[in-house]
C-alpha positions in Angstrom: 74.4 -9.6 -15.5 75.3 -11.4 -19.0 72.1 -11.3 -21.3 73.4 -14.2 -23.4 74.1 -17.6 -22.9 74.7 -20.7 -24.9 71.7 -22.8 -25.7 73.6 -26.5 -27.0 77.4 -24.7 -28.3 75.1 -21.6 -29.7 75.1 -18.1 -27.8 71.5 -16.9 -27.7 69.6 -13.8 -25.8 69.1 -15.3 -22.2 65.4 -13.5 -23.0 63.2 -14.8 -25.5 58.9 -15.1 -26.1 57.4 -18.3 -25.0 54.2 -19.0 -28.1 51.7 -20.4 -25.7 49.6 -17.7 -24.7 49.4 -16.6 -28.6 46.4 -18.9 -29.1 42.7 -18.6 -28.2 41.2 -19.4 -24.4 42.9 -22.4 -23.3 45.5 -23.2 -25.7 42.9 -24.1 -27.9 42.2 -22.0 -31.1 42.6 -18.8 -33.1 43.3 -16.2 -30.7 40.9 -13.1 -30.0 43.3 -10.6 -31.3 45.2 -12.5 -34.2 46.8 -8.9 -35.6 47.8 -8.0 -32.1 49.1 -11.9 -31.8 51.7 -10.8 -35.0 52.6 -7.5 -33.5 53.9 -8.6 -30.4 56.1 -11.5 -32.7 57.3 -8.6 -34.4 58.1 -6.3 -31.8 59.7 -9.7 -29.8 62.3 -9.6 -33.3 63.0 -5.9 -33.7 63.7 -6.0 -29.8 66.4 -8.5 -30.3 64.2 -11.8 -29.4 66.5 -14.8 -30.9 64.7 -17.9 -29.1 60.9 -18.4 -29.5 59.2 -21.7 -27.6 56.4 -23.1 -29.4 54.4 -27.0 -30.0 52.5 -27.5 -33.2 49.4 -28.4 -30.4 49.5 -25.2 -29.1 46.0 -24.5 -30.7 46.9 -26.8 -32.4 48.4 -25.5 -35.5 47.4 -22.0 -34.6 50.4 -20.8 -32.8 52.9 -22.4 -35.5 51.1 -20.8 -38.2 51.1 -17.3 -36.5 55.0 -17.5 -36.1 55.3 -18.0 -39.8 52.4 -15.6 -40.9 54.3 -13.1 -38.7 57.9 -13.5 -39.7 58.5 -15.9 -42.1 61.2 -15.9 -43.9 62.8 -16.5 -40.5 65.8 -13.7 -39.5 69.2 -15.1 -39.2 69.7 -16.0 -36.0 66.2 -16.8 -34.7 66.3 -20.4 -32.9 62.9 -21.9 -33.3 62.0 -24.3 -30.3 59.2 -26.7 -30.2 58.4 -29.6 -27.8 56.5 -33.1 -28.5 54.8 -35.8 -26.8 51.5 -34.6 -26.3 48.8 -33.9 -28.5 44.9 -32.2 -28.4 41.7 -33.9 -29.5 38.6 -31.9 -30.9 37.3 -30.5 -28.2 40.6 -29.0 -26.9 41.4 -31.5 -24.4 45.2 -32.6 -23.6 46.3 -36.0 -24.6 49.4 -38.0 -24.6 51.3 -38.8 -27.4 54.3 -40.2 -26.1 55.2 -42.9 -28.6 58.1 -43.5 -31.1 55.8 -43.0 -33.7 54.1 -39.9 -32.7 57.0 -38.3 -31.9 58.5 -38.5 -35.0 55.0 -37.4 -36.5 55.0 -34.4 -33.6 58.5 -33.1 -35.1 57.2 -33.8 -39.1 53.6 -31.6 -37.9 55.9 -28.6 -36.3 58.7 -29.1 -39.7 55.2 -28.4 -41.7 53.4 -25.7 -39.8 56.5 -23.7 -39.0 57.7 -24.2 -43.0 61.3 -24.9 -42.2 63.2 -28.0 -42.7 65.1 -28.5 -38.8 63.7 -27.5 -35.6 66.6 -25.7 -33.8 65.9 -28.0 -30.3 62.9 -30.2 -30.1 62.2 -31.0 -26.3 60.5 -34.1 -25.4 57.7 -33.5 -23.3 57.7 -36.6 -20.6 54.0 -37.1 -18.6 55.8 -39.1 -16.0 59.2 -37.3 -14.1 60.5 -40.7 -14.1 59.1 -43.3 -17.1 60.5 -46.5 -17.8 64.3 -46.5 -19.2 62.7 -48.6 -22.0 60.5 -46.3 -23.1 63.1 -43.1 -22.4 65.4 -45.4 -24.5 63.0 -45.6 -27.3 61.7 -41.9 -27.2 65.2 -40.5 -27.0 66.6 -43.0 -29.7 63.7 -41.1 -32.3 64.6 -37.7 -31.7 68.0 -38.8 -32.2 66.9 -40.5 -35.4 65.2 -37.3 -36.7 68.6 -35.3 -35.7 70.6 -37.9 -37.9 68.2 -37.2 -40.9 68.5 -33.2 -40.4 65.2 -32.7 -39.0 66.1 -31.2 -36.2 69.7 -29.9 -34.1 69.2 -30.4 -30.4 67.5 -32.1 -27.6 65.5 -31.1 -25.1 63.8 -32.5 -22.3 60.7 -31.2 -20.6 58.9 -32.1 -17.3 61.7 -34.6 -16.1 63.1 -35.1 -12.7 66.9 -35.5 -12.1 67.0 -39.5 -12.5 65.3 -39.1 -15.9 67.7 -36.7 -17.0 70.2 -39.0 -15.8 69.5 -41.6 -17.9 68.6 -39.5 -20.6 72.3 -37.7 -20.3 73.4 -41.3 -20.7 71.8 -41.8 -24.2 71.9 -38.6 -26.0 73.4 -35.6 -25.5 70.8 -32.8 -23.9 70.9 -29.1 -24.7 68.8 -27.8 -22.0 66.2 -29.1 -19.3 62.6 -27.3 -19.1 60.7 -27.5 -16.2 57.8 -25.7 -14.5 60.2 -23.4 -12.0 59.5 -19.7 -10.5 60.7 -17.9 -7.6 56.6 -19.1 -6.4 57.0 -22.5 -7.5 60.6 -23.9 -6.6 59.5 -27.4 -6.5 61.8 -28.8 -9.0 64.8 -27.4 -7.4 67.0 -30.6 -7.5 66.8 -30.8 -11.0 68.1 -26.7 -11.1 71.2 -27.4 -9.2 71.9 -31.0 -11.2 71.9 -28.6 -14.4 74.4 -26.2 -12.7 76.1 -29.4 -11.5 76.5 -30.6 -15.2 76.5 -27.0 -17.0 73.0 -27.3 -19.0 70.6 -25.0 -19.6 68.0 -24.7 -18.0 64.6 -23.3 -19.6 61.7 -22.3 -16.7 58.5 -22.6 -18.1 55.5 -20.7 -16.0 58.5 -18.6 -15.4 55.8 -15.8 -13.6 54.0 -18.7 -12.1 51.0 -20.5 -13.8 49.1 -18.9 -16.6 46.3 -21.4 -15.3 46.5 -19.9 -12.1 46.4 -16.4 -11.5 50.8 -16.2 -13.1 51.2 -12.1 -12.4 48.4 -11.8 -10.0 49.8 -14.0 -7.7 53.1 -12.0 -7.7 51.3 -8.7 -7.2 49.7 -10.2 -4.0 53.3 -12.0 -2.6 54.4 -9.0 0.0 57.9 -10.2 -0.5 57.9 -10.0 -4.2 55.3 -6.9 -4.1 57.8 -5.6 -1.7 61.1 -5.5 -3.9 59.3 -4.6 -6.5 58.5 -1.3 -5.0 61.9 -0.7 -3.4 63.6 -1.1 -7.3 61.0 0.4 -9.0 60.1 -2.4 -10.7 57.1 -4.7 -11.8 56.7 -8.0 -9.8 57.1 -9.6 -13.1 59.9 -7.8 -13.7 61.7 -8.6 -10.4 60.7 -13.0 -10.8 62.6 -12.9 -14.3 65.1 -11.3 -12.9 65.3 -13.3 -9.7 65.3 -16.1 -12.6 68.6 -14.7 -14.0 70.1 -14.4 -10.6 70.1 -18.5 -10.1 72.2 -19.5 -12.9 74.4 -18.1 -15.6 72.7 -20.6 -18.2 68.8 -19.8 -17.1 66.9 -18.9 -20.5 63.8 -17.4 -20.0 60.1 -17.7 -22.1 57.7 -15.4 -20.7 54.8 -15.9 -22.7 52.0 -12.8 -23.4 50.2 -11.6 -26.2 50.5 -8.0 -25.4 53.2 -5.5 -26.8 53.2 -3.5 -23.9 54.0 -7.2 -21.6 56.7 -8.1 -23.8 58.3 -4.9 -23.8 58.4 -5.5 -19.9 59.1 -8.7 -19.9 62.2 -8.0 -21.6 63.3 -5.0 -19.3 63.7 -7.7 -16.8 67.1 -7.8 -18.0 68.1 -4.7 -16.9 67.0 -4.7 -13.0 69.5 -5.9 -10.7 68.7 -7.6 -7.4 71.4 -7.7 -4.9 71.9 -9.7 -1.5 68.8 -7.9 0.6 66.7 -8.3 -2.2 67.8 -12.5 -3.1 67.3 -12.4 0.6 63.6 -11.3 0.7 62.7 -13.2 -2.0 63.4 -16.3 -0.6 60.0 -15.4 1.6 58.1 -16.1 -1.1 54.8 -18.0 -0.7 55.4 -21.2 -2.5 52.5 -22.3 -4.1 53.4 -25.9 -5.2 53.7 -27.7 -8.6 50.6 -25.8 -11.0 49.5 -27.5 -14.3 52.2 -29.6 -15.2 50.6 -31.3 -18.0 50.2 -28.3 -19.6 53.0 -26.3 -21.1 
């Protein structure tokens, strides 16, 4: 199995740390362990991590300013991934914020809190699969604005089904597609195969199912999962990543955790290889449906 892939024309670890889980209960404040919060974005760099997920309302501001607590001045190489369109009000509730204007305030906030001067990708976060073209028009036309001025390098779209990313294919160019997807939650599977179709990359998030929902504790109950697990001698969230890597040569993973000893296994997902019995048992997963959706 290849461990990199490109992410836009740029080769990147197929691998990386998704930041959501590195703020408090909820997405919503400092997190309970702050110094363990920098040790696993630590560990994630000396282990090779090149591709961190983040949103400046991930806490908000919290998760942003961990990352650049932790290791700013950025390592060469690290691509530095954010997503806008939403936002968070005072008591920690999820609101939209899906026009021109505060999306081009959404990228400015991340610029800020991440101290850098380009976002690597910035993914639009849509709150409808399928919005108007006029307002997809309008959206896409400001992130391509902000990629004009320098602010940011590629585009991302997030939460979008297959005629949204249609149309948004039509207006700017798009880097990569991220969608809730797991090997428990294959609900958005025609937009998987029209981003093998068109060769773009394809970011799962809830890759272990949803953090809302049980995410590993679900696996660890699925006998089909549970059951190649055991046969490898692997973790169930060991064998979903790398049933992740087994769909597509362009599939970039973001397991998110705030523990060293997750990441660390996380990671090792790279290494297990699942052949045809195993692909073939896995297909008995329980599907459990679309979780969360608004929030990622």
């Amino acid at each position: 199995m290849t461990t990199t892939a490109l992410l836009g024309d740029k080769p990147i670890n197929r691998i990386g740390l998704g930041a959501m889980q590195l703020a408090g209960p909820g997405v919503f404040g400092p997190p309970r362990d702050p110094d363990g919060v920098r040790a696993v974005l630590r560990r994630a760099i000396e282990l090779g991590v090149d591709h961190i997920d983040t949103a400046q309302y991930y806490g908000p501001d919290v998760v942003n300013d961990l990352i650049r607590e932790s290791l700013y001045p950025y390592p060469e190489g690290l691509k530095l991934v954010t997503k806008v369109g939403a936002r968070r009000d005072d008591q920690g509730a999820w609101l939209p914020a899906q026009r021109p204007a505060e999306l081009r305030a959404g990228v400015e906030d991340n610029l800020r809190s991440l101290r850098v001067e380009r976002m690597d990708l910035v993914n639009l976060r849509l709150l409808s699969t399928e919005g108007s073209d006029e307002l997809l028009g309008e959206q896409l036309g400001t992130l391509e604005d902000l990629r004009t001025e320098g602010k940011l390098d590629l585009i991302g779209i997030s939460e979008a089904g297959t005629g949204a990313v249609r149309r948004a294919l039509e207006l700017v160019e798009i880097a990569e597609v991220q969608n809730s997807y797991s090997v428990v939650n294959r609900s958005g599977e025609d937009v998987l195969e029209f981003c093998i179709a068109r060769d773009i990359a394809f970011v799962p998030y809830f890759p272990l199912g949803s953090a809302f929902t049980g995410g590993p504790r679900q696996l660890a109950q699925d006998p089909a999962v549970a059951g190649v697990a055991e046969r490898r001698g692997a973790t169930v969230t060991q064998v979903a990543l790398a049933w992740l890597l087994s769909r597509y040569e362009r599939m970039l993973l973001i397991p998110g955790t705030s523990s060293v000893q997750h990441l660390e296994e996380n990671l090792a997902a790279a290494d297990v290889e699942l052949d045809e019995h195993d692909l073939a048992e896995l297909e008995k997963a329980v599907q459990l449906g679309d979780p969360l959706t608004s929030r990622s």
